[in-house]
The first five atom37 places (N, CA, C, CB, O) and aatype in JSON, in Angstrom:
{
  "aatype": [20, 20, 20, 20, 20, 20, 20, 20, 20, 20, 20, 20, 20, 20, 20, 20, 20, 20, 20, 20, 20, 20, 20, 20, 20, 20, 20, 20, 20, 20, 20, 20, 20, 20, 20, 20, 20, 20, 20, 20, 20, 20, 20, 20, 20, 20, 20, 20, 20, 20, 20, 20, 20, 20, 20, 20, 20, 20, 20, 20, 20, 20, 20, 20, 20, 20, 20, 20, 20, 20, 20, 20, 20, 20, 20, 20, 20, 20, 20, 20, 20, 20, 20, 20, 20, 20, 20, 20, 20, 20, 20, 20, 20, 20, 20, 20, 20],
  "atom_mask": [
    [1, 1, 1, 1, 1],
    [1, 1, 1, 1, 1],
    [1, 1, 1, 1, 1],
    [1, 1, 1, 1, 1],
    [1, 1, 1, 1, 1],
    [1, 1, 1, 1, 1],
    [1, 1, 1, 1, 1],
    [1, 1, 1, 1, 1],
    [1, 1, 1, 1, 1],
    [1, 1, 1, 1, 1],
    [1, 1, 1, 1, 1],
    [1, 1, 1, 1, 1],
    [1, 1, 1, 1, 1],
    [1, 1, 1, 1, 1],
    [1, 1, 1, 1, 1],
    [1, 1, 1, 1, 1],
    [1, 1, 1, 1, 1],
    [1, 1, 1, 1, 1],
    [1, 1, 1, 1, 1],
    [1, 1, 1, 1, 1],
    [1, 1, 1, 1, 1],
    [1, 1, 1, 1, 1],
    [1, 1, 1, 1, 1],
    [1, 1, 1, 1, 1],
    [1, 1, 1, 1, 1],
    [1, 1, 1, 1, 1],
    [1, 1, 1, 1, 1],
    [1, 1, 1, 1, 1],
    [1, 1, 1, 1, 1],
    [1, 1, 1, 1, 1],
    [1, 1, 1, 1, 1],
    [1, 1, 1, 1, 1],
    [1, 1, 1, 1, 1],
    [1, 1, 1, 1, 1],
    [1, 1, 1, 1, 1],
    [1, 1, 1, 1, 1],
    [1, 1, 1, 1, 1],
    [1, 1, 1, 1, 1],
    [1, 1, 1, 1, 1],
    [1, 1, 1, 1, 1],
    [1, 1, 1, 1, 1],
    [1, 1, 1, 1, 1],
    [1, 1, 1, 1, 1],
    [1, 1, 1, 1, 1],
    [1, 1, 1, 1, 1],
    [1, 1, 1, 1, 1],
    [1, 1, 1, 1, 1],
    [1, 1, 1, 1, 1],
    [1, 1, 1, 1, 1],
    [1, 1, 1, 1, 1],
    [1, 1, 1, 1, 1],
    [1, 1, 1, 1, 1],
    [1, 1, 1, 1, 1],
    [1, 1, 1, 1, 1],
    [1, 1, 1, 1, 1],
    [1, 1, 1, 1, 1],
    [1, 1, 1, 1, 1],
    [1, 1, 1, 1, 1],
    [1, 1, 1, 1, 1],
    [1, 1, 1, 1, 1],
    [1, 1, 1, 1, 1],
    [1, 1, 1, 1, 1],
    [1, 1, 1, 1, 1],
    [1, 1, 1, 1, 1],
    [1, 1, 1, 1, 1],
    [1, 1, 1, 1, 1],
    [1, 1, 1, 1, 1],
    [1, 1, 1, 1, 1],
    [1, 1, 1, 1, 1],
    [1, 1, 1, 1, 1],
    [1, 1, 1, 1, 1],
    [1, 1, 1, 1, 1],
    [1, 1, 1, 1, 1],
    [1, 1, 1, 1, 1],
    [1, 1, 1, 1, 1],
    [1, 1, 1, 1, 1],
    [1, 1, 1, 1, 1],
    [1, 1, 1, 1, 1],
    [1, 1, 1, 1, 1],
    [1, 1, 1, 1, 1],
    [1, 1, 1, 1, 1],
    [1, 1, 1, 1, 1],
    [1, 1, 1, 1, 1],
    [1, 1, 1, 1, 1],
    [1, 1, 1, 1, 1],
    [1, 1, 1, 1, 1],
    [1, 1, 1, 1, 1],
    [1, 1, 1, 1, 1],
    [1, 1, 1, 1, 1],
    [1, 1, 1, 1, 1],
    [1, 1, 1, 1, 1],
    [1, 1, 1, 1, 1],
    [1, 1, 1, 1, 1],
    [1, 1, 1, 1, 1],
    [1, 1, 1, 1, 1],
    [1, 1, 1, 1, 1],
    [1, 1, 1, 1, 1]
  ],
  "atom_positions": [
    [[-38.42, -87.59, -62.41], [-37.93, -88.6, -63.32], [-38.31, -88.22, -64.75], [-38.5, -90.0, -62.95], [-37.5, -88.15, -65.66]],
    [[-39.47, -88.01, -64.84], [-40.15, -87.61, -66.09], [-39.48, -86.09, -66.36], [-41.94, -87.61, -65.9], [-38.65, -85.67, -65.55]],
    [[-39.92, -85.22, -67.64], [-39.76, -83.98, -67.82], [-40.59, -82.94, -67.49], [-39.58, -83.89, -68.8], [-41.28, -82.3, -68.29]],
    [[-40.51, -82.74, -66.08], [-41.36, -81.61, -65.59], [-41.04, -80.2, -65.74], [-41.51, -81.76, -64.33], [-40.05, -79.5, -65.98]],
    [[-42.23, -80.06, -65.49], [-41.78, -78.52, -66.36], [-42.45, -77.21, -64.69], [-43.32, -78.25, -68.7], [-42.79, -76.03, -64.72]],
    [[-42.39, -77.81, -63.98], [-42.78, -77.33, -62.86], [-41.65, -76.46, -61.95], [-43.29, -78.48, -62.2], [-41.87, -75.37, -61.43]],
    [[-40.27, -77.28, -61.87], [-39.23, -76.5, -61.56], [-38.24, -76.28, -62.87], [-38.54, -77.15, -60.36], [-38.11, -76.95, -63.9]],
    [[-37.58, -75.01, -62.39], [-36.65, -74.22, -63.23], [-35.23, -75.39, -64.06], [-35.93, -72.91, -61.98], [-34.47, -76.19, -63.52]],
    [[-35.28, -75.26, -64.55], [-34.21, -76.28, -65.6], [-32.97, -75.76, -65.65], [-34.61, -76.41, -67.23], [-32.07, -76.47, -66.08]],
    [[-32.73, -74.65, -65.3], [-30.97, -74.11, -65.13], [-30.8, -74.42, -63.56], [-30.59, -72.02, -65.5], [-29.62, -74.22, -63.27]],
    [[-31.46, -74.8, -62.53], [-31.22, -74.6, -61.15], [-29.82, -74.92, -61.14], [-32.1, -75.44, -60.16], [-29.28, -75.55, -62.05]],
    [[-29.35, -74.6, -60.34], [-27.94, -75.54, -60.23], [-28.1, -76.4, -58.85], [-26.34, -74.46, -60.11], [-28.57, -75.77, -57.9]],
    [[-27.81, -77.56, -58.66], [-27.84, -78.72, -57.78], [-26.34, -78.59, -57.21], [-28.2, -80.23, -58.6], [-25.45, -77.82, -57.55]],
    [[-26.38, -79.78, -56.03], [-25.44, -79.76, -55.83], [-24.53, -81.03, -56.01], [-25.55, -79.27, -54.91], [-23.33, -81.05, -55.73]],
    [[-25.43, -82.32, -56.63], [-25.0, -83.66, -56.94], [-25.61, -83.4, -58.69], [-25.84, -85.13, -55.77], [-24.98, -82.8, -59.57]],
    [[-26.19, -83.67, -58.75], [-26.64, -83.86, -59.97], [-27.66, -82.84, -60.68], [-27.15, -85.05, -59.9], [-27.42, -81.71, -60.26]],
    [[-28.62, -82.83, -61.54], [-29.47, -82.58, -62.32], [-30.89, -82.99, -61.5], [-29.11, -83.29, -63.63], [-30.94, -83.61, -60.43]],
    [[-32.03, -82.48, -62.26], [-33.25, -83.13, -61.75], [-33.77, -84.22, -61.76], [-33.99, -82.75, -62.03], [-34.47, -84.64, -60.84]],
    [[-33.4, -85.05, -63.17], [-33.55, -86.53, -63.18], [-33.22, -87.08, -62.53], [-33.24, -87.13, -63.87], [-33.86, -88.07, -62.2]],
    [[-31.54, -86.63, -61.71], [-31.2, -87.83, -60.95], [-32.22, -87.63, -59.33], [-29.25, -87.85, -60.74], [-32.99, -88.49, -58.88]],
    [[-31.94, -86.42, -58.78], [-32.89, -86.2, -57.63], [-34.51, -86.55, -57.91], [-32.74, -84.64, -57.23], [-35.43, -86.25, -57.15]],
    [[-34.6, -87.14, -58.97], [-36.07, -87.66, -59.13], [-35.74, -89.0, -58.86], [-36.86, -87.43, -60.61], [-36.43, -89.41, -57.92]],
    [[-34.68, -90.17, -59.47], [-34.7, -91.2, -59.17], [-33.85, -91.54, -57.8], [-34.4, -91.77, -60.27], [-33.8, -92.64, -57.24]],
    [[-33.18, -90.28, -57.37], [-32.9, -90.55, -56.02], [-34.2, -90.55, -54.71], [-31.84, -89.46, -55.75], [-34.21, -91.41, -53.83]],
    [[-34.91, -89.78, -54.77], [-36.46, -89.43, -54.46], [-37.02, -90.89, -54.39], [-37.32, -88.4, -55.76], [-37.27, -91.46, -53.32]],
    [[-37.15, -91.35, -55.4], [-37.72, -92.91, -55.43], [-37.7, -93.91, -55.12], [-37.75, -93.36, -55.96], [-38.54, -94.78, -54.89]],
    [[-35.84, -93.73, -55.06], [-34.99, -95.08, -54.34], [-35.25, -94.73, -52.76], [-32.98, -95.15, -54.75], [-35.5, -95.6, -51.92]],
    [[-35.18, -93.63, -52.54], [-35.34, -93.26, -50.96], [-36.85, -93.67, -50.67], [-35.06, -91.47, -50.59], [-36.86, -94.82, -50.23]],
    [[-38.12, -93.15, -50.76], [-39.37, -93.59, -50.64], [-39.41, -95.38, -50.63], [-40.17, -92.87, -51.87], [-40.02, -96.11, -49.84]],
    [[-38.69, -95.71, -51.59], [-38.94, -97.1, -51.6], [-38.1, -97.97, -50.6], [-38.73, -97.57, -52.97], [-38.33, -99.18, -50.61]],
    [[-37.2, -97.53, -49.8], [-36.25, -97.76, -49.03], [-36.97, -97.37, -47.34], [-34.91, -96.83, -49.62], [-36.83, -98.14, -46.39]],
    [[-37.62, -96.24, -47.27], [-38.69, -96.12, -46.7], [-39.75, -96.77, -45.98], [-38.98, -95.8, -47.25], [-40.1, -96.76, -44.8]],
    [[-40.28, -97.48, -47.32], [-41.62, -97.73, -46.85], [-41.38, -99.13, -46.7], [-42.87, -97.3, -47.8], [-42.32, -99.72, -46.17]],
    [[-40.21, -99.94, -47.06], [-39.41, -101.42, -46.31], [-39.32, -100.92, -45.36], [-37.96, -102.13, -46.71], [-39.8, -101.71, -44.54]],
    [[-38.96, -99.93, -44.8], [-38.1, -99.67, -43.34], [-39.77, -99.4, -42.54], [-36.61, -97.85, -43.32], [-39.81, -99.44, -41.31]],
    [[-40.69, -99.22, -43.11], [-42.15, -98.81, -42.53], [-42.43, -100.31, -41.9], [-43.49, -98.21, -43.89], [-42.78, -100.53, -40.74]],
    [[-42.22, -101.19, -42.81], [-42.95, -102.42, -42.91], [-42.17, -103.47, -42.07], [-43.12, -102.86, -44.44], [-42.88, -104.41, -41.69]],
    [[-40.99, -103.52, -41.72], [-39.95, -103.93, -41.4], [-40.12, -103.48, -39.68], [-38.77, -103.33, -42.38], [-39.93, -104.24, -38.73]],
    [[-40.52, -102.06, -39.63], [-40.63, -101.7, -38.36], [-41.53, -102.04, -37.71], [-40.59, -100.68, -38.21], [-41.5, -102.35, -36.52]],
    [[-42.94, -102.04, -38.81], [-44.08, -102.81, -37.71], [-44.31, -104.35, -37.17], [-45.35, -102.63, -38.3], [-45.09, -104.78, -36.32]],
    [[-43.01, -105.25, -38.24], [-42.85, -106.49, -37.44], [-42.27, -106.4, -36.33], [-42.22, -107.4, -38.02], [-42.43, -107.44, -35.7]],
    [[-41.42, -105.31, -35.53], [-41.24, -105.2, -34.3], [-39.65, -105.51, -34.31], [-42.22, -106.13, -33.45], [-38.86, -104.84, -33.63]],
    [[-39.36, -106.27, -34.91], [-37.77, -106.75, -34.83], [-36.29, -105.32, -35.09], [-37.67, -108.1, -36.38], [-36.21, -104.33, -35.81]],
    [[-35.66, -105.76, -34.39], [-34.93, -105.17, -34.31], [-33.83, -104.87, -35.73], [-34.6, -105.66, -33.24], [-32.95, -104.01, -35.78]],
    [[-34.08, -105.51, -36.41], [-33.64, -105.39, -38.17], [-34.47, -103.51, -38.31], [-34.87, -107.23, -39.64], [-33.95, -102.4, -38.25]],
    [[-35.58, -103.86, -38.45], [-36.72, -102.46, -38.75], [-36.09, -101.44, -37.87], [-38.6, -102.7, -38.22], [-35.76, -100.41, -38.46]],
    [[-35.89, -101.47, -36.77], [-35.68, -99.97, -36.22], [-33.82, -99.82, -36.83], [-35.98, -99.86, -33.98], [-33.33, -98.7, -36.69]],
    [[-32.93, -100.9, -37.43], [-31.79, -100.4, -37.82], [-32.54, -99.81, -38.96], [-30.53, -101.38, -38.03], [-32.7, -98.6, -38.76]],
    [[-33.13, -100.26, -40.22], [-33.7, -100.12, -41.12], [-34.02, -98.67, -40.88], [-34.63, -101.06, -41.29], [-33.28, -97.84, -41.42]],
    [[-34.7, -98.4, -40.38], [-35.63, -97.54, -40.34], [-34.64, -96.14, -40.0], [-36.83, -98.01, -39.25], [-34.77, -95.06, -40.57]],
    [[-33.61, -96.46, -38.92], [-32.54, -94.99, -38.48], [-32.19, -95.1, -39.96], [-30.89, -95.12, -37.07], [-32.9, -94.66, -40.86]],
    [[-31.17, -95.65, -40.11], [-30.64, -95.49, -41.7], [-31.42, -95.13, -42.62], [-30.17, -96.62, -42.3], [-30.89, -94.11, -43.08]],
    [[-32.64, -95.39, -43.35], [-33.53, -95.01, -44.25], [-33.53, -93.89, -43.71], [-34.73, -95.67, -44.47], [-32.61, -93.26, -44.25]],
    [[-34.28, -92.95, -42.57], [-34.66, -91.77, -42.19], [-33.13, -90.63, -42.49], [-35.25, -91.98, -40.51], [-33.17, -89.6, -43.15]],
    [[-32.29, -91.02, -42.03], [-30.92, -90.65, -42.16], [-30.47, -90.0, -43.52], [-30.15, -91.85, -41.92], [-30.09, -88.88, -43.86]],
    [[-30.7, -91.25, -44.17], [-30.33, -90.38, -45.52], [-31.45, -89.8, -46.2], [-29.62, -91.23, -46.62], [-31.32, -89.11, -47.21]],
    [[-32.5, -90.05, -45.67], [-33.48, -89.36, -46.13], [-33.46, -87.07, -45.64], [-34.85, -90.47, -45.34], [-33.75, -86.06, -46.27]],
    [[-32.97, -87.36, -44.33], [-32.37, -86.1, -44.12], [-31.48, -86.15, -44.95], [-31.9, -85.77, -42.89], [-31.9, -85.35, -45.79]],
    [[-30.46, -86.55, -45.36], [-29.27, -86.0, -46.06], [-29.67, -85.73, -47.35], [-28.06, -86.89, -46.09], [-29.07, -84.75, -47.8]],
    [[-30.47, -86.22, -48.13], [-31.07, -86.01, -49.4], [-31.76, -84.63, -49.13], [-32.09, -87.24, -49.86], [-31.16, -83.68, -49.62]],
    [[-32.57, -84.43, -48.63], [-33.57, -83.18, -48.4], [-32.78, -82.3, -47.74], [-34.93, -83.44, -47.53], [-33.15, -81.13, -47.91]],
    [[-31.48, -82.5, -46.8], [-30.69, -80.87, -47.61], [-29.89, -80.49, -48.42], [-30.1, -80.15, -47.05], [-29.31, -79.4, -48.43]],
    [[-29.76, -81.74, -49.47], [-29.24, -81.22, -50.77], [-30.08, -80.93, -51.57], [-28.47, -81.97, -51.41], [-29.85, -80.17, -52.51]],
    [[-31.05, -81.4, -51.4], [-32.03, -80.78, -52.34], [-32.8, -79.71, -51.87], [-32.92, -81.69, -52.79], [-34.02, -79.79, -51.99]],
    [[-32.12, -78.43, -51.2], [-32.74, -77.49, -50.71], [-32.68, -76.03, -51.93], [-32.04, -77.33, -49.22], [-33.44, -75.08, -52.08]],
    [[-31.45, -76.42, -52.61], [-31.88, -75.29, -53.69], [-33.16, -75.62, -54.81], [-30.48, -74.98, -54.62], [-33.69, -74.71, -55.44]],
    [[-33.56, -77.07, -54.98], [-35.43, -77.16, -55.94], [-36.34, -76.18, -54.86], [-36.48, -79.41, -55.95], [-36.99, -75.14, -55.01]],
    [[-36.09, -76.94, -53.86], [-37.44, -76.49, -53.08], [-37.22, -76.15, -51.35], [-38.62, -77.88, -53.24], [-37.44, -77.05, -50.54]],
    [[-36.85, -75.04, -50.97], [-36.45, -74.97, -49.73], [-36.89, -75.6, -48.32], [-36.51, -73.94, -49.66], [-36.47, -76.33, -47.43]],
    [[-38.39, -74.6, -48.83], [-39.46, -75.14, -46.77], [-39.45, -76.21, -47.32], [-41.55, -74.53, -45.98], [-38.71, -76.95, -46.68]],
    [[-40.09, -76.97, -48.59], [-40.4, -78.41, -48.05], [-39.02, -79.01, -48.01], [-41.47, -79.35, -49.03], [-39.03, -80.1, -47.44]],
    [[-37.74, -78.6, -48.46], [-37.02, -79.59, -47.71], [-36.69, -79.56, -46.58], [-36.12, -79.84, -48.1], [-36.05, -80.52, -46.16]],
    [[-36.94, -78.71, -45.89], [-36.55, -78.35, -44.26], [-37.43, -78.72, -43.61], [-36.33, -76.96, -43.79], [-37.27, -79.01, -42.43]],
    [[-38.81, -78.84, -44.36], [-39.83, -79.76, -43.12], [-39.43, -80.99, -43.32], [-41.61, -79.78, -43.25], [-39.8, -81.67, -42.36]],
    [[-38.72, -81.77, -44.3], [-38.81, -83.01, -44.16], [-37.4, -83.37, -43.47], [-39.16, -83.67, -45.49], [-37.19, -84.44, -42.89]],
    [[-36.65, -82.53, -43.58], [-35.68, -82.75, -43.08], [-35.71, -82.77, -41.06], [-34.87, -81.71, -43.88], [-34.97, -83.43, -40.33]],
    [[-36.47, -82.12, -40.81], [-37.33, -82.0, -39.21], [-37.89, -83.06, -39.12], [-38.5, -80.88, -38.91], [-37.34, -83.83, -38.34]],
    [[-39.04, -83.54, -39.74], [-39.69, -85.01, -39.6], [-38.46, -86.07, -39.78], [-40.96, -85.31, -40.87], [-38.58, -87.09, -39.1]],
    [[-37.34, -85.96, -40.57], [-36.3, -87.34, -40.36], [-36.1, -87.35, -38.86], [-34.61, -87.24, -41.21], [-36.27, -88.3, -38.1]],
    [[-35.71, -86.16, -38.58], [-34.82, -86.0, -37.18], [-35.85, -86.53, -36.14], [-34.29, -84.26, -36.77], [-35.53, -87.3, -35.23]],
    [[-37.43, -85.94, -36.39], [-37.81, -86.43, -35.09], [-38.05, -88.03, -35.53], [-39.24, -85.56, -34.4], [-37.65, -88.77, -34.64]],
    [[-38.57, -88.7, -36.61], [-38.41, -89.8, -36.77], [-37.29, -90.59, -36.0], [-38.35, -89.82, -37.93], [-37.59, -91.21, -34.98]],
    [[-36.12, -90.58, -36.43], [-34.84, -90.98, -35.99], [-34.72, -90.98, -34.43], [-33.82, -90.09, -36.61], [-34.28, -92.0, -33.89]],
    [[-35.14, -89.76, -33.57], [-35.36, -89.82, -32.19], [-36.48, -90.73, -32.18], [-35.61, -88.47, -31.49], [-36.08, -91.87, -31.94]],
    [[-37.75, -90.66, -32.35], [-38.83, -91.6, -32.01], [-38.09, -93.24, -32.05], [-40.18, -91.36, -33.22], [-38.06, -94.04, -31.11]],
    [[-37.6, -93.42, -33.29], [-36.95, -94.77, -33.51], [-36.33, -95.0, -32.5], [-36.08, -94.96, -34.58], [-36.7, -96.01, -31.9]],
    [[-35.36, -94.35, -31.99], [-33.94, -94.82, -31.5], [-34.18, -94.35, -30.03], [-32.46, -94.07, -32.34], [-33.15, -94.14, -29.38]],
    [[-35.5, -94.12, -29.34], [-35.9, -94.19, -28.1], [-37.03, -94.32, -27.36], [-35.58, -93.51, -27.77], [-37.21, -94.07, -26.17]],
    [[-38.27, -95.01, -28.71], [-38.95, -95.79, -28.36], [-38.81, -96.94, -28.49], [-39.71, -95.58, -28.61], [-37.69, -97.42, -28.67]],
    [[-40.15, -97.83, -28.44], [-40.47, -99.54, -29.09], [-40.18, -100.37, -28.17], [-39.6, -100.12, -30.4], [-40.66, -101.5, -28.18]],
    [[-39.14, -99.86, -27.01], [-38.45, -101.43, -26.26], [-39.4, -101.61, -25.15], [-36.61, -101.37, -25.5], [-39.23, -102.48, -24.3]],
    [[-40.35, -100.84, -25.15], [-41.38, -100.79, -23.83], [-41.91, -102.59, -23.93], [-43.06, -99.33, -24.13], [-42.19, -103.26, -24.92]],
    [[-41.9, -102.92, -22.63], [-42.53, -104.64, -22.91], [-41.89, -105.62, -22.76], [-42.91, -105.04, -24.17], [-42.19, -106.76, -22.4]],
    [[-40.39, -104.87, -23.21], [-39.63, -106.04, -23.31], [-38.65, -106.31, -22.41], [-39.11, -106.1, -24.39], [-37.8, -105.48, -22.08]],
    [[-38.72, -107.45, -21.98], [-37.97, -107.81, -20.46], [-36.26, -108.09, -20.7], [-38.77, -109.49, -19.71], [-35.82, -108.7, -21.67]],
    [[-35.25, -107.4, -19.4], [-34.21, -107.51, -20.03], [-34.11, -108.93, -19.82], [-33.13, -106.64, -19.64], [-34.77, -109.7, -19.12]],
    [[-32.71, -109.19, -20.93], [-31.99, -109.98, -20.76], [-30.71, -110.44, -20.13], [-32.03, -110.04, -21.39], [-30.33, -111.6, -20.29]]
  ]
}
């Protein structure tokens, strides 16, 4: 968000510039950590929350693979197994209906 001087300033992106993948970065984390909080009330809102947040959180981290490669490919691995953990745990307990 700020003017860092840490990565290269000609990179070429594939949406935008660095500012915006900084405030995209932010909106995602903060979208996140609702979907964190959301999930540990147990309800079934949080685990939609939570696929979707993780989701585009992969889709962000492989566009942003020309800043920074491995770390976007590890995070892009942690969405995926996230997204499996979500979408085939939690229902243990619960009696059908």
């Amino acid at each position: 968000i700020g003017d860092s001087k840490f990565f290269v300033n000609d990179q070429k992106y594939i949406l935008s510039g660095l500012h915006t993948w900084g405030w995209v970065s932010l909106i995602l984390g903060v979208l996140l950590l609702f979907a964190a909080f959301s999930l540990w009330s147990g309800g079934l809102y949080g685990r939609v929350v939570g696929i979707v947040a993780a989701s585009l959180s992969a889709i962000a981290a492989l566009l942003s693979i020309p800043a920074y490669p491995f770390w976007s490919l590890a995070i892009f691995a942690i969405d995926i197994v996230i997204i499996h953990q979500i979408a085939t745990r939690g229902t243990e307990g619960r009696r059908a209906v």
